[in-house]
Residue frames relative to the residue before (quaternion, step in Angstrom):
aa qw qx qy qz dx dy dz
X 1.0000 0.0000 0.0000 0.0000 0.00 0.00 0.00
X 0.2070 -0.7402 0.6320 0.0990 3.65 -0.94 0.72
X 0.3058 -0.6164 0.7129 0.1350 3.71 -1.37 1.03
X 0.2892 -0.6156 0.7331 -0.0043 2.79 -1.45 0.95
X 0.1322 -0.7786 0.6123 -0.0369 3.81 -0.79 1.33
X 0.3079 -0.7330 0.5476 0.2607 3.36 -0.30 0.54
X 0.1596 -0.7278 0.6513 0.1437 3.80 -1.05 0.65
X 0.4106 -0.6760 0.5399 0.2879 3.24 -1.52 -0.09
X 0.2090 -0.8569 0.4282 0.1967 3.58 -0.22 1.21
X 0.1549 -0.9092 0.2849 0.2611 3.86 0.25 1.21
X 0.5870 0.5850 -0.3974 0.3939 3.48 1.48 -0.04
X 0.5736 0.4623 -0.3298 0.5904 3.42 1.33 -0.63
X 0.7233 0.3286 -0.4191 0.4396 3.91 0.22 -0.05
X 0.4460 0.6205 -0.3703 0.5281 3.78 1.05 0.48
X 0.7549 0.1785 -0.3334 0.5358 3.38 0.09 -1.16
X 0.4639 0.6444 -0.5037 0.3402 4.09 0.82 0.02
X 0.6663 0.4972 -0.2949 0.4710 3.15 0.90 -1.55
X 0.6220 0.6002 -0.3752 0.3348 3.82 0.82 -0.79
X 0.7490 0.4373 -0.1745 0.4662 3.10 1.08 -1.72
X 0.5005 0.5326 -0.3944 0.5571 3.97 1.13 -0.21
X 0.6395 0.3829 -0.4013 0.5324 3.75 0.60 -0.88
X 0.7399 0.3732 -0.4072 0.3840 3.97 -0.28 -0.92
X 0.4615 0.6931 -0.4041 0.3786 3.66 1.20 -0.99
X 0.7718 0.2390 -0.0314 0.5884 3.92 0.83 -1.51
X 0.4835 -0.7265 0.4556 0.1759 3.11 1.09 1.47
X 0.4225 0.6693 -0.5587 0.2479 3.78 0.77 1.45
X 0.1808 -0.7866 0.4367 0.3974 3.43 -0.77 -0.06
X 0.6876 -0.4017 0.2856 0.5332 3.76 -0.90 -0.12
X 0.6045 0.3946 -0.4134 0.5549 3.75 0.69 -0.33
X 0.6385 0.5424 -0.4375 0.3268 3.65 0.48 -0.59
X 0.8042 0.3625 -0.2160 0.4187 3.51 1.26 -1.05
X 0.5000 0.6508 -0.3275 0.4682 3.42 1.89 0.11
X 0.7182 0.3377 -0.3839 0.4720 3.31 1.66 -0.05
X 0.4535 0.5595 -0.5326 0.4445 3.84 1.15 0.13
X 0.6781 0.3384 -0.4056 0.5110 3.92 0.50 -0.93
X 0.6768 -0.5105 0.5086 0.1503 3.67 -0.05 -0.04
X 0.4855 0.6969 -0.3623 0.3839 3.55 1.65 -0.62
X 0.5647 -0.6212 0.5152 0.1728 3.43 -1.46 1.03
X 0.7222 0.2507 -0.1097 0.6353 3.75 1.32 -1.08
X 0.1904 -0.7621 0.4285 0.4466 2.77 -1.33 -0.80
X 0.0317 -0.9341 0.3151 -0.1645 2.87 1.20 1.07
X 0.6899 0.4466 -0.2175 0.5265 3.40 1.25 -1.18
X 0.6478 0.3323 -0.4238 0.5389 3.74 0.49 -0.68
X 0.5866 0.5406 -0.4570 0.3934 4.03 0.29 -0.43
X 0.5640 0.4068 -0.3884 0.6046 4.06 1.11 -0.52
X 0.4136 0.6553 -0.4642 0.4290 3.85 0.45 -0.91
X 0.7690 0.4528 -0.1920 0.4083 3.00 -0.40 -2.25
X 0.8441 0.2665 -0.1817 0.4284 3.85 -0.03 -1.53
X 0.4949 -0.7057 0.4548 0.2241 3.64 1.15 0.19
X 0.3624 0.6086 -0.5428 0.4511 3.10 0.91 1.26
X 0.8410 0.1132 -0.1104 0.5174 3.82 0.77 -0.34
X 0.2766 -0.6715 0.6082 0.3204 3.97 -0.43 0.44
X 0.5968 -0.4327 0.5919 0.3259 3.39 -2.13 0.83
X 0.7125 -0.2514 0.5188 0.4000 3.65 -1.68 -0.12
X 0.5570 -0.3271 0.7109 0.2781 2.63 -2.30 -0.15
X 0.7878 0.1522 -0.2075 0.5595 3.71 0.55 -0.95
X 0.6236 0.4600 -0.4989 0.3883 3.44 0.49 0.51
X 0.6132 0.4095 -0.4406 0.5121 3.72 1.02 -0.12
X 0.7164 0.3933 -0.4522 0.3572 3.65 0.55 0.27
X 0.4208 0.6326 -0.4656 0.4538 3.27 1.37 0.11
X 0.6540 0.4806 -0.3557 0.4635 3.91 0.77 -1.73
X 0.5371 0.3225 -0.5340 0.5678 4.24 0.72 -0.69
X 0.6882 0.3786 -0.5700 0.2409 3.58 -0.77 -0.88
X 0.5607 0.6172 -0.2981 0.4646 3.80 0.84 -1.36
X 0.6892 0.5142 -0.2226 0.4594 3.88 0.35 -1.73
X 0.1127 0.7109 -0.6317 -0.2878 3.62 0.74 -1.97
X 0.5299 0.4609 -0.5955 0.3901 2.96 0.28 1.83
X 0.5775 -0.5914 0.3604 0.4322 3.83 -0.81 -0.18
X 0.7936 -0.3270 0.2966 0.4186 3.41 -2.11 0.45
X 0.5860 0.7222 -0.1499 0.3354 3.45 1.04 -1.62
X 0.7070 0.4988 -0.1765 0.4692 3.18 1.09 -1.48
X 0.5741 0.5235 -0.3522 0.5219 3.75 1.41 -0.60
X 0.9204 0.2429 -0.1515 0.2662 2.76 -0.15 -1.10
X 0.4189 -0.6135 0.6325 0.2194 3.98 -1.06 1.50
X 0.1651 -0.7138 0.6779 -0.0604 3.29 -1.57 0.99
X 0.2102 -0.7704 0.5996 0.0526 3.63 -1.11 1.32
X 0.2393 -0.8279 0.4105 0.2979 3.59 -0.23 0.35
X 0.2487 -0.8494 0.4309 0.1759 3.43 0.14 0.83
X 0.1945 -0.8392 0.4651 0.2038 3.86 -0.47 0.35
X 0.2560 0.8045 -0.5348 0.0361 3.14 -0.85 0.41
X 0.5753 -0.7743 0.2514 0.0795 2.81 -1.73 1.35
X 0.5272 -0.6800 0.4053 0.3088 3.60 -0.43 0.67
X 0.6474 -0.5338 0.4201 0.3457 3.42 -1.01 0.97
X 0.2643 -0.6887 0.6238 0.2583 3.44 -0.61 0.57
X 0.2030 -0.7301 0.6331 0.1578 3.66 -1.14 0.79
X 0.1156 -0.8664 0.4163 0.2502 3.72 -1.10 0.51
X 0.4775 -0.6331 0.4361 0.4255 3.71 -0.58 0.83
C-alpha cells in the first residue's frame, strides 16, 4: 500500500494568492495595509513563493477573499513508500 502525503506546492500557491488578490480588485499596497505590514515585502515572497503566509495570516487572506484556507493553498501529493517488513 502507498500513502499519499499531501505537500504544499509554494509556487503554485503564489500565483493563487496573486490571482485571488487581482480577483478582489486589491493591490499589494492595498493588502499591506489590512495586515498592518511596514513593507511589502512579505506578501511579494507570498506572491513568488518563496515564503508561505501564517497560519493567522492565511485566515485573514479567506476572511479578505471570503473564501476558505483550502482555497489558497495548491497541493502536490507526494508519495511515499511504506517500510517494507520481512517475514
Amino acid at each position: 500500500m502507498i500513502a499519499v502525503w499531501p505537500v504544499i506546492d509554494m509556487a503554485a500557491t503564489g500565483v493563487n494568492i496573486v490571482r485571488l488578490r487581482r480577483e478582489a480588485g486589491l493591490s499589494v499596497k492595498d493588502l499591506q495595509n489590512i495586515f498592518g505590514f511596514s513593507t511589502p515585502q512579505a506578501i511579494y515572497k507570498w506572491q513568488r513563493g518563496t515564503a508561505m503566509p501564517t497560519i493567522d495570516n492565511l485566515v485573514v487572506l479567506a476572511a479578505v477573499f471570503n473564501i476558505t484556507v483550502d482555497d489558497i493553498l495548491v497541493y502536490q501529493p507526494q508519495f511515499q513508500m511504506p517500510d517494507t517488513v520481512s517475514a
